[in-house]
N, C-alpha and C positions, 0 to 999 in steps of 0.2 A: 132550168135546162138541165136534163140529166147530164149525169159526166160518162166518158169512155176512159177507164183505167186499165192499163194494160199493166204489165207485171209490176209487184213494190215486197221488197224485202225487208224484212223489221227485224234487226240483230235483239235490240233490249230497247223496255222505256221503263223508266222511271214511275216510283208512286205516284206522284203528278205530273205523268207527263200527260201529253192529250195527239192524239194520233188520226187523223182523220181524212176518207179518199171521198171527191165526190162532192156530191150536194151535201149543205149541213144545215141544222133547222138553226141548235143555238148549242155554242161550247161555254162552259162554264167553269172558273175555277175552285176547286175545293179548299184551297190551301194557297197563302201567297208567302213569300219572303222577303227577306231585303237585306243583302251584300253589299257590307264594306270593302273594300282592297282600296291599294293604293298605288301610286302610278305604273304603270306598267305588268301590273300584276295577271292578266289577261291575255298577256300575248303568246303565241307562238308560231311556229315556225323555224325553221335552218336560220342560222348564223344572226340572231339578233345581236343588236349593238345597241342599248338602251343606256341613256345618261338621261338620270332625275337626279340634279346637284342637293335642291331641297325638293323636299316632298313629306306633305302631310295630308293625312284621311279626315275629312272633314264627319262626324259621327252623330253632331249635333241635329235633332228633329223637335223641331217644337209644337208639331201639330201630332204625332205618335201617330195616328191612320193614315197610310195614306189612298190605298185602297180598298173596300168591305167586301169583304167574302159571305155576309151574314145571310143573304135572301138566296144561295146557290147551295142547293139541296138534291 
């Protein structure tokens, strides 16, 4: 079903970002990552109040892939 898009403003995207209005056939990514942080490291907002007494970033991966990029070209 076709789409109706009315007005969309794009400030910035990123090397992989992926942007898309509409029908789409297939999106694919070129590039994956994978971010450590650790508790609370993500938040924002006015007037946070965050208590992590202990806190540790778990970094260990025993399988190393966990997604393949290989066949997106």
């Amino acid at each position: 079903m076709p789409a109706i898009v009315g007005v969309a403003q794009v400030i910035t995207l990123g090397n992989s970002s992926t942007f898309h209005i509409g029908d789409v056939y297939k999106i694919m990514p070129f590039s994956t990552a994978k971010t450590f942080s650790g508790a609370g490291s993500f938040n924002t907002g006015d007037q946070l109040a965050i208590r992590n007494q202990v806190s540790s970033t778990n970094t260990y991966d025993p399988d190393v892939i966990d997604q393949s990029n290989f066949l997106n070209m």
